[in-house]
N, C-alpha and C positions, 0 to 999 in steps of 0.2 A: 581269846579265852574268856570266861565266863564265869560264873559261880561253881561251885562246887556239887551243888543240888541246886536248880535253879525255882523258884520259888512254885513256877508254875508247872515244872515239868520235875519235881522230885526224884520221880525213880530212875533219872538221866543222872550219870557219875560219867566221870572222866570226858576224852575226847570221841566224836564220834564224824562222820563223813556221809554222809547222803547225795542221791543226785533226785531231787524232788520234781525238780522240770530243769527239760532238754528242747530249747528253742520255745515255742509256743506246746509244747506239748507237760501235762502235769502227769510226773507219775507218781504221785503223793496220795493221788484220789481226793475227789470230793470237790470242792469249789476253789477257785484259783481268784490269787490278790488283783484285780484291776485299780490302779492308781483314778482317784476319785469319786470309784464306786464300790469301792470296802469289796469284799468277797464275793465273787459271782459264779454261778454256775455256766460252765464254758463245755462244748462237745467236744475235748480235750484230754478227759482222761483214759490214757492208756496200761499198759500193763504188761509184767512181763510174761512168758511163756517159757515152759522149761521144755527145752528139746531132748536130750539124754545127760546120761551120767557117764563120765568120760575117765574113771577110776576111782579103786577104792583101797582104802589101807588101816591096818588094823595093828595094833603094835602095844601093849602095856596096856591095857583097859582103855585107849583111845581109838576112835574110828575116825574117818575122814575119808570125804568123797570128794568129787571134781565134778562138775557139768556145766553143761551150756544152756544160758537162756537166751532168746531173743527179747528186744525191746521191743514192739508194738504198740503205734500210736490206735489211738478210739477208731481212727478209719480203717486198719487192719495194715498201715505201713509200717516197713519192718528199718527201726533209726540206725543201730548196730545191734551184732551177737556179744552175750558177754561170754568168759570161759574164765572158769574159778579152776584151781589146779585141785 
């Protein structure tokens, strides 16, 4: 646990979860932490891909979809699919 607004990232409240990098792969974008060389730019970043939309629901003034992305590393391999309900 952490601050409540952290100094540097304010508009962050409560708890959150990311997966920023998966093995040597960054999906955060941008330059990745090398231990003793601060921040480097690495051929590294991947990205995800959204395949389709797997449902949809609408109920009370709320909507909500479902789909699948793939993970993709910078060289075009595919790490797992995700699927959100």
């Amino acid at each position: 646990m952490s601050l409540f607004r952290p100094w540097d990232h304010v508009w962050h409240k409560g708890i959150a979860w990311s997966l920023p990098v998966v093995g040597e792969e960054n999906f955060w974008g941008g330059p990745t932490y090398v231990h003793g060389k601060s921040y480097v730019q690495l051929d590294n970043n991947g990205h995800q891909l959204h395949r389709r939309f797997t449902g949809t629901e609408a109920a009370e003034g709320d909507v909500a979809f479902g789909h699948e992305l793939d993970w993709l590393t910078q060289a075009g391999t595919l790490l797992f699919t995700e699927t959100a309900p």
